[in-house]
C-alpha positions in Angstrom: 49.6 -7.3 13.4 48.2 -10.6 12.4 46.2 -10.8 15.4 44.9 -7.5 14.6 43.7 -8.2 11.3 42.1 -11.8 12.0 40.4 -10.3 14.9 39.2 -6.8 12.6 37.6 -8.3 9.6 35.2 -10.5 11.1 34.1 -7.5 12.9 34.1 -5.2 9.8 32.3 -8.1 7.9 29.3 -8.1 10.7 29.0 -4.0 10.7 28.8 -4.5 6.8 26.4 -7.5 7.2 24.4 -5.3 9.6 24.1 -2.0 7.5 22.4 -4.0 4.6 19.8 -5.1 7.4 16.6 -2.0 6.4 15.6 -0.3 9.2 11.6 -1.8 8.8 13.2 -4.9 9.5 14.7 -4.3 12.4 11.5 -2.3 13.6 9.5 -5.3 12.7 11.5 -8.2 14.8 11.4 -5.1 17.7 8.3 -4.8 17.5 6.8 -8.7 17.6 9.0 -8.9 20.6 7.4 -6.3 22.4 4.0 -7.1 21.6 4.4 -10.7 22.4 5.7 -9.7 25.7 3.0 -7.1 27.2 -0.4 -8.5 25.8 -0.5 -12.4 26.0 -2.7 -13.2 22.9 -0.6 -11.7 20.6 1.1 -14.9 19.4 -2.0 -16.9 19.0 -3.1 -18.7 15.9 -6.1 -16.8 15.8 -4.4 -13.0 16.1 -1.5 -13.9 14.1 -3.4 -14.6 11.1 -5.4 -12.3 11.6 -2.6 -9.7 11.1 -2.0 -11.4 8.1 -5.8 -11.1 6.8 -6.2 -7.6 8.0 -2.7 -5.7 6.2 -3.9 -7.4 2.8 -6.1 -4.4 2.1 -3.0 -2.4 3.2 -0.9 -4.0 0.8 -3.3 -3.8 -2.6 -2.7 0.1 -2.1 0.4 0.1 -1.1 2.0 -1.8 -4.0 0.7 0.8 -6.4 2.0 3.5 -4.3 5.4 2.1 -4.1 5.7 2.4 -8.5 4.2 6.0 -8.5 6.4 6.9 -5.6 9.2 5.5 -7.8 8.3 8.1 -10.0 8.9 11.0 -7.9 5.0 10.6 -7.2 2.3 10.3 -4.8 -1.6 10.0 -4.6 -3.2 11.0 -1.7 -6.5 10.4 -3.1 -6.3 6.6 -2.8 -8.2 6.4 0.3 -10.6 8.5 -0.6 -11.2 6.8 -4.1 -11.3 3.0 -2.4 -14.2 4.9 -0.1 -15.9 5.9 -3.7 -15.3 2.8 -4.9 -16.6 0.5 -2.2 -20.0 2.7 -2.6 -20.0 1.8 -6.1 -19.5 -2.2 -5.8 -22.3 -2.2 -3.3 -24.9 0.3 -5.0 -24.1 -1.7 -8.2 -24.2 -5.3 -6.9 -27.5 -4.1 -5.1 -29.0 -2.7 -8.1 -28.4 -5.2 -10.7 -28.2 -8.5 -8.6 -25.1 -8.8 -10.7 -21.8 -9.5 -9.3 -19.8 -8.9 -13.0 -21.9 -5.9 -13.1 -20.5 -4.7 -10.1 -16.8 -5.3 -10.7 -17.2 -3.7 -13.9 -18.5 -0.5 -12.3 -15.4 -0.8 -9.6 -12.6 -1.3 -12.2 -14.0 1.2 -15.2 -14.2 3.6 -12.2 -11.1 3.1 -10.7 -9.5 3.4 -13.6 -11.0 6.6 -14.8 -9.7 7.7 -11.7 -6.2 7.1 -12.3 -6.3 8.2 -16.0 -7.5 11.4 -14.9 -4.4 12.0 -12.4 -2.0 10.5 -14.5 -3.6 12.3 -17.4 -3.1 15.8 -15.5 0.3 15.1 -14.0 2.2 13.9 -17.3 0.4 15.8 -20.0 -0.5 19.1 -18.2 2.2 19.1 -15.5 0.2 19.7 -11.9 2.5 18.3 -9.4 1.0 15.1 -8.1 0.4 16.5 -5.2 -2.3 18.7 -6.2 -3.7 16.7 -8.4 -4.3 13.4 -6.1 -4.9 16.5 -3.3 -7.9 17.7 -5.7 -9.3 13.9 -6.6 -9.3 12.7 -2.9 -11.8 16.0 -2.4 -13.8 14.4 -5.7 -14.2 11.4 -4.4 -14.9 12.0 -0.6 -17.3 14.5 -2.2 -18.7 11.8 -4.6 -19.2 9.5 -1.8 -21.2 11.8 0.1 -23.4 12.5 -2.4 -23.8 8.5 -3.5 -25.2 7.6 0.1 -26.2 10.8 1.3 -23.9 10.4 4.4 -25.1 6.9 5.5 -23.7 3.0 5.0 -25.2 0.8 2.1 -26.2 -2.3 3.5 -28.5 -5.3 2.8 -25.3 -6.8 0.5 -25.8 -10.8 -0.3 -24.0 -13.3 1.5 -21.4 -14.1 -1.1 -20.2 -10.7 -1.3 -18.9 -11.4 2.2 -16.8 -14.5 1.4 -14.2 -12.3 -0.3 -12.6 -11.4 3.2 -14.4 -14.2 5.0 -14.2 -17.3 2.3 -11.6 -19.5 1.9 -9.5 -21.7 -1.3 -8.2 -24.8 -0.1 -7.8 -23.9 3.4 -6.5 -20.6 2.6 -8.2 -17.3 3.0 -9.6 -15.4 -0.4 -7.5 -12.2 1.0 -4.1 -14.1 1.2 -4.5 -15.3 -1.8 -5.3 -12.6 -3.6 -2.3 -11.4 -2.3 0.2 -13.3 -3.1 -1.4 -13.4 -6.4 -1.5 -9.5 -6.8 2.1 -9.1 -6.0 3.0 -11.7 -7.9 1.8 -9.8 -10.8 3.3 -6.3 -9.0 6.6 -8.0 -9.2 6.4 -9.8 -12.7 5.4 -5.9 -14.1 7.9 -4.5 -12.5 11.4 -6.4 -12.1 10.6 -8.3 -15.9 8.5 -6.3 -18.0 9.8 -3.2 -20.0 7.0 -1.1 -18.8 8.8 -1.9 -15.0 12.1 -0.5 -16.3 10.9 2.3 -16.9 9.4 3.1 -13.3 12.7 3.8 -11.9 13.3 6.2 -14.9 10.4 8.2 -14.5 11.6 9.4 -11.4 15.5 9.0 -11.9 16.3 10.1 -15.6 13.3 10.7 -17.9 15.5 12.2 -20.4 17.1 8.7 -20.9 13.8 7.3 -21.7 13.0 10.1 -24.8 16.2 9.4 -26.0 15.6 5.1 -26.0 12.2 6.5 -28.1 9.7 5.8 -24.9 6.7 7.9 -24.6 7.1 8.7 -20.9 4.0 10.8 -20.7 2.1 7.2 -21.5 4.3 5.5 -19.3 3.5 7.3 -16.2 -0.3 7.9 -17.0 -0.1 3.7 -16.8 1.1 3.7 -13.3 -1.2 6.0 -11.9 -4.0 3.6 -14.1 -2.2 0.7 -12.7 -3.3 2.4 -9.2 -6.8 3.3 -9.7 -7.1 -0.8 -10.9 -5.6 -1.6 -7.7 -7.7 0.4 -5.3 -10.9 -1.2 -7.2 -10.0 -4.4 -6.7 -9.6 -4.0 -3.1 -12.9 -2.4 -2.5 -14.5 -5.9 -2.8 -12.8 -6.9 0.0 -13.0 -3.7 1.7 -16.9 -4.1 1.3 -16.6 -7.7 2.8 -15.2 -7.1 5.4 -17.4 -4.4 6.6 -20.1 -6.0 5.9 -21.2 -2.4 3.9 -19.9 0.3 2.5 -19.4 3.6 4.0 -18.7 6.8 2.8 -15.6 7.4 5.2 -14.9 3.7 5.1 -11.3 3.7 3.9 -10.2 7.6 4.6 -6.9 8.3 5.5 -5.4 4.7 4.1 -3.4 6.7 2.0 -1.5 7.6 5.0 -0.9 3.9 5.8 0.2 3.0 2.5 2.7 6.0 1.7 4.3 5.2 5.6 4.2 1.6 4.7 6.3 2.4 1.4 8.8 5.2 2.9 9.3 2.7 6.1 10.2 0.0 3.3 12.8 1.9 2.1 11.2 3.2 -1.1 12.9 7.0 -1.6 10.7 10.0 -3.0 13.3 10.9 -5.2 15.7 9.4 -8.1 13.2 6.0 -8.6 14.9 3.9 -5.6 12.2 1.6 -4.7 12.0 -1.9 -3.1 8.7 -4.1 -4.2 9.8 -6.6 -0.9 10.3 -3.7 1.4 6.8 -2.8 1.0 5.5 -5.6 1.7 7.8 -5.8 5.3 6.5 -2.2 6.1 2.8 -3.1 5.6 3.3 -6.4 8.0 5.1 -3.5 10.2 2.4 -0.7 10.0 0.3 -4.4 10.4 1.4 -5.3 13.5 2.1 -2.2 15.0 -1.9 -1.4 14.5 -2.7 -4.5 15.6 -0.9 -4.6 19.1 -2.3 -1.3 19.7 -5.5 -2.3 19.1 -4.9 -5.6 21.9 -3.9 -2.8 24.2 -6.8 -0.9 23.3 -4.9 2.5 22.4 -7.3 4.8 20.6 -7.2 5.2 16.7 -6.0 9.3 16.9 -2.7 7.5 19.2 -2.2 5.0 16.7 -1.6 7.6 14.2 0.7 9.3 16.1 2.8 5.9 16.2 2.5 4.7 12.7 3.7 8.8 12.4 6.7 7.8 15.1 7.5 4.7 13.4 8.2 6.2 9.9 10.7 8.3 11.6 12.5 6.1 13.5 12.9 3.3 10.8 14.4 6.0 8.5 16.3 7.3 11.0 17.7 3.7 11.9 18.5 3.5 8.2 20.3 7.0 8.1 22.6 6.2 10.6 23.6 2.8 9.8 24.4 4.1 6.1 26.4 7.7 7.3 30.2 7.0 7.5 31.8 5.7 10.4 
């Protein structure tokens, strides 16, 4: 009996050490093995960062879509709305000369955008879904209309150091990241305004009763996601080198897998900031090996598709009872 039990726990310590492992982590380490194995440059200097450089536009979105997930929410115009709003940076910028011009048009844009879904969701009571489903047809539409179908180009050369620059060394788009989910995290996990995110979608009724307006509360995160998307379509611009009306459609897609693979639930407010961030370097790297392998864009969808499922279903059967 005593050899039984030394010989049980350390075992039942590493299956409870390995069920707090999430699934996108465990998809993640799989897949830089399996990448650095079959294509050769994969572990370069050069490829590796840019991974890094490339998911940052992933990430702006998704960060956003992690709190309004959080609230039983989603916005599937996002995409759409960073295509809009790269049009307007560049018809701006190209108009006026002005670059504060420019990012004035973005942001007051981008957050009309999310005042109007969060405005339609909390005080009128559309299901998100229609009402992000309806604004990501605005927008597209909007776009189209903007650039009558073709790419605005001709932007200055400074516009393009926002993907291409640098800050001591450092690229402008890793820095702005780890600068915008600084703030993500500081709003979140130590303001009040955070607390209530995992309310919103896990007991509203609590929040009335502590004397929050919850209607206000989740028109801000849906605001706090239309600024997001405008200040990534600086970047967006940059590192096009234009902007396009179909530039960034379907990135919605990314971002919610990126969220869901990180572990963030659609229901009850259960949502992980960090996990995010491991499914976009995920959804990252799994993009960029196909691209080394040259696997057309309609197969990559199908495996960002794929790896959604299997890093939930890793995380459903490492949870259900043994």
């Amino acid at each position: 009996m005593p050899d039984h039990t030394i010989t049980d726990q350390p075992a039942t310590a590493r299956g409870s050490f390995l069920r707090r492992i999430p699934g996108v982590a465990v998809m993640l380490v799989a897949m830089l093995a399996l990448f650095a194995t079959i294509s050769p440059g994969f572990t370069s200097a050069g490829n590796v960062s840019n991974v890094l450089v490339q998911s940052v536009i992933l990430l702006l979105i998704a960060l956003p879509m992690t709190l309004i997930i959080m609230t039983e929410g989603i916005d599937l115009s996002m995409g759409a709305l960073l295509t809009l709003l790269t049009i307007v940076y560049a018809l701006v910028l190209l108009a006026s000369g002005s670059f504060v011009a420019a990012i004035g048009a973005t942001v007051g844009a981008g957050i009309a955008f999310g005042l109007l879904n969060g405005v339609l969701v909390a005080f009128i009571g559309m299901p998100a879904f229609v009402v992000t489903l309806g604004t990501m047809g605005v927008a597209q539409g909007l776009s189209l209309i903007l650039t009558d179908g073709q790419s605005v180009v001709g932007l200055p050369r400074e516009a393009l150091l926002a993907y291409s620059g640098t800050i001591l060394g450092v690229p402008v788009p890793l820095v702005l990241a780890v600068v915008c989910y600084g703030i993500m995290h500081w709003l979140l996990y130590h303001t009040r305004f955070g607390i209530c995110i995992p309310a919103l979608g896990g007991n509203r009724e609590a929040l009335r009763q502590a004397g929050v307006n919850d209607s206000l509360a989740l028109i801000g995160v849906y605001a706090l996601g239309g600024l997001f998307v405008a200040i990534t379509a600086p970047l967006l611009c940059a590192r096009m080198s234009a902007a396009h009306p179909t530039a960034a459609i379907g990135m919605e897609f990314d971002a919610i897998a990126a969220v869901a693979v990180g572990g963030t639930q659609f229901e009850r407010g259960n949502g992980w900031l960090f996990g995010t961030l491991l499914g976009v370097l995920t959804v990252g790297v799994l993009r960029n090996g196909l691209n080394l392998l040259a696997v057309p864009s309609s197969v990559q969808v199908i495996c960002v598709g794929l790896l959604v499922i299997v890093a939930l279903l890793i995380d459903g059967l490492r949870k259900s009872p043994e």
